[in-house]
SEBA-259080 format. One record per residue: residue number from 1; residue in one letter; chain; y, x, z of N, C-alpha, C in turn. Coordinates in nm, 4 decimals. Atoms other than C-alpha are relative to their C-alpha. Layout:
SEBA-259080
[node NUM A A [Y X Z] [Y X Z] [Y X Z]],
...
This chain:
SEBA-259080
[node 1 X A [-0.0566 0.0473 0.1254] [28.4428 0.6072 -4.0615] [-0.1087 -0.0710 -0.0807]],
[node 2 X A [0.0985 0.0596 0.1367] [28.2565 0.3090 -4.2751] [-0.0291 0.0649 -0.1212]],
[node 3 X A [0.0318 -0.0105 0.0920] [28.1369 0.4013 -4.5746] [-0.0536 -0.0566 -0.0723]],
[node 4 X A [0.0884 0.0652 0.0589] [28.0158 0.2330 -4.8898] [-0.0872 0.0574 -0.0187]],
[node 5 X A [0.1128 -0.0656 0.0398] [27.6868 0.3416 -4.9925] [-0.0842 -0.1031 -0.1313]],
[node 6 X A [0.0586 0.0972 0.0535] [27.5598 0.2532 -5.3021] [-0.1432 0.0303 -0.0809]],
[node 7 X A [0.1152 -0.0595 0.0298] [27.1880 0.2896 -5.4856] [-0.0190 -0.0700 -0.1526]],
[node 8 X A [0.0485 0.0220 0.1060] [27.0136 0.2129 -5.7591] [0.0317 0.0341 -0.1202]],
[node 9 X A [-0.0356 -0.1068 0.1477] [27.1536 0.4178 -6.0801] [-0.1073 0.0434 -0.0598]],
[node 10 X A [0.0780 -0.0971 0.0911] [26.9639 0.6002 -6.3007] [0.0188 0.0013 -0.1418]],
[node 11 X A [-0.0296 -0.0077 0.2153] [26.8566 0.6379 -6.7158] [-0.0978 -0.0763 -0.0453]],
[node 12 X A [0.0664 0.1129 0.0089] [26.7544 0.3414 -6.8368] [0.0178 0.0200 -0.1765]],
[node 13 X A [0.0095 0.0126 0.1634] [26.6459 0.2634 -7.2247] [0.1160 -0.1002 -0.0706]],
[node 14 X A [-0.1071 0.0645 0.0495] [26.9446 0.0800 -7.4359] [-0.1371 -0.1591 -0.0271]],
[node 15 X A [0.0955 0.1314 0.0144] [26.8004 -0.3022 -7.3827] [-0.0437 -0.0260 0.1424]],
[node 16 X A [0.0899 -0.0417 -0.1193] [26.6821 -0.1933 -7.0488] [0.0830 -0.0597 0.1205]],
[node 17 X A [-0.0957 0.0951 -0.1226] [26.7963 -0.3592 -6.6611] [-0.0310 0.0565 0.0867]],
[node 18 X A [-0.0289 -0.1079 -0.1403] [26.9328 -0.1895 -6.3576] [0.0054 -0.0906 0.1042]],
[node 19 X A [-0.0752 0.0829 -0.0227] [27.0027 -0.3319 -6.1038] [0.0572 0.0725 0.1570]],
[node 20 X A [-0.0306 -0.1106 -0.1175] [27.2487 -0.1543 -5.8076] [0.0819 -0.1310 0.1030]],
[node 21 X A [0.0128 0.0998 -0.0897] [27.2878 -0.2532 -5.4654] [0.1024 0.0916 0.0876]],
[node 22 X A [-0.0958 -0.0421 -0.1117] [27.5967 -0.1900 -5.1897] [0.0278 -0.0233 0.1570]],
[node 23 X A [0.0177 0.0182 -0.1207] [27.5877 -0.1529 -4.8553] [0.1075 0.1240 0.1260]],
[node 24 X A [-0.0719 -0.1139 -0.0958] [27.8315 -0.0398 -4.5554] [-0.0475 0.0917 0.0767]],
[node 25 X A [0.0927 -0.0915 -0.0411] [27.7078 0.2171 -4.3669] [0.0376 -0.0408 0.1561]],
[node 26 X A [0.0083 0.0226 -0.0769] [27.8571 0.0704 -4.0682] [0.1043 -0.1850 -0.0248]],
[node 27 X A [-0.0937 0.1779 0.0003] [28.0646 -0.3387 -3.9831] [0.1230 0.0227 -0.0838]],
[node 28 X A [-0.1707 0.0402 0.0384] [28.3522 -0.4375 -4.1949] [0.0475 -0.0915 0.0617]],
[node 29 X A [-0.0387 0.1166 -0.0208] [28.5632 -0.7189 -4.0923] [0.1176 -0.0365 -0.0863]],
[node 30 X A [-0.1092 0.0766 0.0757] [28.8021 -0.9567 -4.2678] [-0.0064 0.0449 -0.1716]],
[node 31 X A [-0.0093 -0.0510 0.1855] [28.6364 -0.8628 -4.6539] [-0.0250 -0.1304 -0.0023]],
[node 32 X A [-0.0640 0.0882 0.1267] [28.7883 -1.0521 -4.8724] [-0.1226 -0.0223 -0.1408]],
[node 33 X A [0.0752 -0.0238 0.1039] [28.6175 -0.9641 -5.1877] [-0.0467 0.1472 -0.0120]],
[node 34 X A [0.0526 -0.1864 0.0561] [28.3796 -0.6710 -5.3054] [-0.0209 -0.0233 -0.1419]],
[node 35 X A [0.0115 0.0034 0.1449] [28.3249 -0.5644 -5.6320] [-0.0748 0.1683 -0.0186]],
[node 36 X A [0.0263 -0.1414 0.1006] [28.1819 -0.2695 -5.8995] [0.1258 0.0427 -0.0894]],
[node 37 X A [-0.0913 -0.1160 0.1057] [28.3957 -0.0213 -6.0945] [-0.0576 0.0280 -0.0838]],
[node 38 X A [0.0667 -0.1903 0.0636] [28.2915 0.2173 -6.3581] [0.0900 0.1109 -0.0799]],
[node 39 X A [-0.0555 -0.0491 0.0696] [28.4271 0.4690 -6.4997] [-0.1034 0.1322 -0.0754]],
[node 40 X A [0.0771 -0.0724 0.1032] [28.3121 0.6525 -6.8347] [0.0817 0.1215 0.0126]],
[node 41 X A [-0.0145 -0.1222 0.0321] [28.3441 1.0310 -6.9262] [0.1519 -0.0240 -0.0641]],
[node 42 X A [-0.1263 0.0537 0.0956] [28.7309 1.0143 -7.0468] [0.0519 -0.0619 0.0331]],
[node 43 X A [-0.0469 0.1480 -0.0166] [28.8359 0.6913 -6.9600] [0.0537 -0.0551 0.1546]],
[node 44 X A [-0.0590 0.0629 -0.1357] [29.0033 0.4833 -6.6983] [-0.0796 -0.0443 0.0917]],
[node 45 X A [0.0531 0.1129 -0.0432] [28.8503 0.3206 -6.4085] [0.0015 -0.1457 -0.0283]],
[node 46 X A [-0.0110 0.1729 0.0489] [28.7708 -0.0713 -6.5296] [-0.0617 -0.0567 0.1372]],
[node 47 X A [0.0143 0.0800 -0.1011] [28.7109 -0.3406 -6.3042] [-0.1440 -0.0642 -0.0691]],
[node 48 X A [0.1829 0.0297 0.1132] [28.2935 -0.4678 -6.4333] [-0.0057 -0.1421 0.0635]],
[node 49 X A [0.0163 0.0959 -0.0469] [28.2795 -0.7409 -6.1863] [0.0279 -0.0304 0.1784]],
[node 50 X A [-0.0223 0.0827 -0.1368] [28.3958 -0.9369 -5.8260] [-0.0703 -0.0859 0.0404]],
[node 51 X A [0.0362 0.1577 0.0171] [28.2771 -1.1855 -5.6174] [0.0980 0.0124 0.1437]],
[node 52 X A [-0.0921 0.0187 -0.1658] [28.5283 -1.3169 -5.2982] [-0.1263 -0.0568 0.0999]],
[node 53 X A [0.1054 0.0923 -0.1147] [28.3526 -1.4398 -5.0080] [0.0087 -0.1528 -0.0253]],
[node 54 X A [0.0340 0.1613 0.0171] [28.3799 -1.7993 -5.1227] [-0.0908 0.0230 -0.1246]],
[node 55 X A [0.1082 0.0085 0.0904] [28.1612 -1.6805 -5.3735] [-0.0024 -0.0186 -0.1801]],
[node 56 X A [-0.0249 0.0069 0.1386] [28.3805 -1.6663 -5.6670] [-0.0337 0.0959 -0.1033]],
[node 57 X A [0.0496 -0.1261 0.0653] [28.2861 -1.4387 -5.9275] [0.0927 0.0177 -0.1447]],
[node 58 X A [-0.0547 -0.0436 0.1566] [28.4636 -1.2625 -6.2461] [-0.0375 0.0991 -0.0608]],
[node 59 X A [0.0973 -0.0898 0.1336] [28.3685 -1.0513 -6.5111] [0.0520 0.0315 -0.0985]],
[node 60 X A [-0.0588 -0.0794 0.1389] [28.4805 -0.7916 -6.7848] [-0.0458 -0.0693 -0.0902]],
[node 61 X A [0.0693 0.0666 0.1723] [28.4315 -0.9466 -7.1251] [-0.1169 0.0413 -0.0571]],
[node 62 X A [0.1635 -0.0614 0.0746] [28.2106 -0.6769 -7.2002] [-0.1366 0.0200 0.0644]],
[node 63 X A [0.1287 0.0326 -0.0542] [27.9613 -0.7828 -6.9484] [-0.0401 -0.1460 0.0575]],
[node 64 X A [0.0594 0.1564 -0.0463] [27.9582 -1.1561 -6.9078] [-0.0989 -0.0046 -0.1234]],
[node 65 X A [0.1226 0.0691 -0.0160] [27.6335 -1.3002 -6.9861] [-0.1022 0.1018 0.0110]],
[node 66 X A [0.1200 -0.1353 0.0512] [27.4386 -0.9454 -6.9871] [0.0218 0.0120 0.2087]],
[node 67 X A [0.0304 -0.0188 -0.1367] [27.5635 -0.8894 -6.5620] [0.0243 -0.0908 0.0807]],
[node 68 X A [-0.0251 0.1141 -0.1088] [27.5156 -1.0588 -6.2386] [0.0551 0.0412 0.0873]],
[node 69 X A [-0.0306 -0.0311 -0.1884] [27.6836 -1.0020 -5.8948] [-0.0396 -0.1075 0.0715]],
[node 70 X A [0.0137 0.1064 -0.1204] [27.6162 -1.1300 -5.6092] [-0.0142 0.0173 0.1269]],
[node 71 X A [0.0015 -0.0744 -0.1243] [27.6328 -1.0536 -5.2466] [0.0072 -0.1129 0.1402]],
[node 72 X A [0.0477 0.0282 -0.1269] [27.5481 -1.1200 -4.9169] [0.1620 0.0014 0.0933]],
[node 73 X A [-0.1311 -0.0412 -0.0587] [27.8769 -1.2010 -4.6763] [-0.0327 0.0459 0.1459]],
[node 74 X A [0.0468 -0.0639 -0.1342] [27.6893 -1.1579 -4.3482] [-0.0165 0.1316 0.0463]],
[node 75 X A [0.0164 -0.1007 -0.0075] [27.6097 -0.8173 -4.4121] [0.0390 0.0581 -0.0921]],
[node 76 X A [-0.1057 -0.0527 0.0663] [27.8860 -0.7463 -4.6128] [-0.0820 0.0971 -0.1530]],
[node 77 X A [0.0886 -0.0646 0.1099] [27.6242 -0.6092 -4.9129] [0.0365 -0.0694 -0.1603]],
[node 78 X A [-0.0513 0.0882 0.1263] [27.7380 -0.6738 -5.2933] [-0.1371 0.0909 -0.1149]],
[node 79 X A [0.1056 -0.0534 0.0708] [27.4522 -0.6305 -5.5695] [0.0206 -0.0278 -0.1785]],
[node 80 X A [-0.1225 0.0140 0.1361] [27.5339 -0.6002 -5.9585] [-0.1989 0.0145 -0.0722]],
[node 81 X A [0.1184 0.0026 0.0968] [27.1977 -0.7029 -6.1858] [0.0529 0.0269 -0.1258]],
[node 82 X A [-0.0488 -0.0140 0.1588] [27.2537 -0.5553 -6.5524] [-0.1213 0.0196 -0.0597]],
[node 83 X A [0.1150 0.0490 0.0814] [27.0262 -0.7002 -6.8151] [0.0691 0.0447 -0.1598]],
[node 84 X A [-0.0143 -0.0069 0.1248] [27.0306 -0.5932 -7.1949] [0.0951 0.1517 -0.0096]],
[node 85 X A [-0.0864 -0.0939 -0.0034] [27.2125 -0.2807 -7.1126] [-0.0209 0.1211 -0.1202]],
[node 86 X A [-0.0354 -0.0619 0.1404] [27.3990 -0.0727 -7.4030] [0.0837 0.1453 0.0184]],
[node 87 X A [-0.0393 -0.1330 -0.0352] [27.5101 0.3017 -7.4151] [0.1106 -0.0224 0.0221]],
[node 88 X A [-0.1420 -0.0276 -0.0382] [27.8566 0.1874 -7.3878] [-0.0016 -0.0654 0.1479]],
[node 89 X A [0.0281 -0.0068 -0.1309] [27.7297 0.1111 -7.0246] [0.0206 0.1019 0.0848]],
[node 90 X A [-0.0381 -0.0964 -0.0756] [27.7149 0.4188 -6.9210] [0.1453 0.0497 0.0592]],
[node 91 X A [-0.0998 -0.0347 -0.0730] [27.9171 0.5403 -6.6254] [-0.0082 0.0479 0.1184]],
[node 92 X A [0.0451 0.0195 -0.1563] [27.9735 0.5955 -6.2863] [0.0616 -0.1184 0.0617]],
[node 93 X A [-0.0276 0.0902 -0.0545] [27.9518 0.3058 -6.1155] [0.0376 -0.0114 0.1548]],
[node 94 X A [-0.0738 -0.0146 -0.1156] [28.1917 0.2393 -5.7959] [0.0030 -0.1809 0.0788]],
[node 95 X A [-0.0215 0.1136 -0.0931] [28.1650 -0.0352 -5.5242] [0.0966 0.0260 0.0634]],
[node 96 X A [-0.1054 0.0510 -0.0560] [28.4245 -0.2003 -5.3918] [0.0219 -0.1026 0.0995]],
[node 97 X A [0.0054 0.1217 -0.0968] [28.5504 -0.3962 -5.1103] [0.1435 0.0065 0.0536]],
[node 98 X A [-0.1625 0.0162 -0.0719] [28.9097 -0.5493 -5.0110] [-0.0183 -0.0774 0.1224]],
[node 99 X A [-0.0264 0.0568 -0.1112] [28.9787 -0.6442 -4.7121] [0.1204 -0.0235 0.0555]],
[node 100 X A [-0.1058 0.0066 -0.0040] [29.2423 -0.8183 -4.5458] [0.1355 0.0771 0.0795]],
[node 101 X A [-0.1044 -0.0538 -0.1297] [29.4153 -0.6186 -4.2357] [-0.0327 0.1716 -0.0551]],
[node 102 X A [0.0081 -0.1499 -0.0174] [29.3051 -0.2820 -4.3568] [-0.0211 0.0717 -0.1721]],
[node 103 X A [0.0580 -0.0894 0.0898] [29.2561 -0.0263 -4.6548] [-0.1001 -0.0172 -0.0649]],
[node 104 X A [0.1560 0.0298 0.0546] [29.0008 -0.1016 -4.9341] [-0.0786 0.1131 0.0390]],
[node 105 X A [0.1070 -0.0797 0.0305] [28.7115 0.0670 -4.9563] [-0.0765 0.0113 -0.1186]],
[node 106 X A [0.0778 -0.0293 0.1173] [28.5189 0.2590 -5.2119] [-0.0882 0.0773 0.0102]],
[node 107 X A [0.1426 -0.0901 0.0145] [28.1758 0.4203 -5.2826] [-0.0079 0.1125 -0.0591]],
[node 108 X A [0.0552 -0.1350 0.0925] [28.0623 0.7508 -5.3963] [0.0216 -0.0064 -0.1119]],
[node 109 X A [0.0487 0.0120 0.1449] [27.9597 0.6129 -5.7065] [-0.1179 0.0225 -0.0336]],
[node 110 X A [0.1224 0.0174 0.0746] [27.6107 0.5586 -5.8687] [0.0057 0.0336 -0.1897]],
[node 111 X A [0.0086 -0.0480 0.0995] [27.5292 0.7439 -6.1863] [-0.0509 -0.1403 -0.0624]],
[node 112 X A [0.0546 0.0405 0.0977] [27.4323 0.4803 -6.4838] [-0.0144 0.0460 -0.1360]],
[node 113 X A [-0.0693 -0.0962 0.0936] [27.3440 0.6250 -6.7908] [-0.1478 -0.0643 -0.0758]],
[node 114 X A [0.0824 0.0822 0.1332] [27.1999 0.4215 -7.1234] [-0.0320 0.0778 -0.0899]],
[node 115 X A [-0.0174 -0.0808 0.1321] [27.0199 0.6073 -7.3885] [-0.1620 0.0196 0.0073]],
[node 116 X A [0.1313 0.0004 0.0370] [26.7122 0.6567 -7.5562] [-0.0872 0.1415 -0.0207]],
């Protein structure tokens, strides 16, 4: 069974830049698009950011111009740079990946957590 696997989390200073990285643990085929999640203490899962394999990319309101994605399609790896980061950051952050003939996939989750 694939698995996502994802790294880079931790407790970063409010202002401060993460930056987390996703990787299958074994081949996907036919992904579509991957993406990040997060979800806060309380709250719903949100969608933070996509990119499709043509390389399109979208973005929550409350993180365009502060995050980047960007990912690798060869080795199916999606990577999420967050710059200027603010306690309402904090979460657990969830990689994602659709694909077309089969069942998404999702990650553990990576702790993020903003605060001084």
């Amino acid at each position: 069974q694939v698995q996502l696997v994802e790294s880079g989390g931790g407790l970063v200073q409010p202002g401060g830049s993460l930056r987390l990285s996703c990787a299958p643990s074994g081949r996907l085929f036919s992904v579509s698009a991957m993406g990040w999640y997060r979800q806060a203490p309380g709250k719903q899962r949100e969608l933070v950011a996509t990119i499709t394999e043509d390389g399109i990319t979208n973005y929550a309101d409350s993180v365009k111009g502060r995050f980047t994605i960007s990912g690798d399609n060869a080795k199916n790896t999606v990577y999420l740079q967050m710059y200027s980061l603010k306690p309402e950051d904090t979460a657990v952050y969830y990689c994602h990946a659709a694909l077309r003939y089969e069942d998404d996939y999702w990650g553990q989750g990576t702790q993020v957590t903003v605060s001084s």
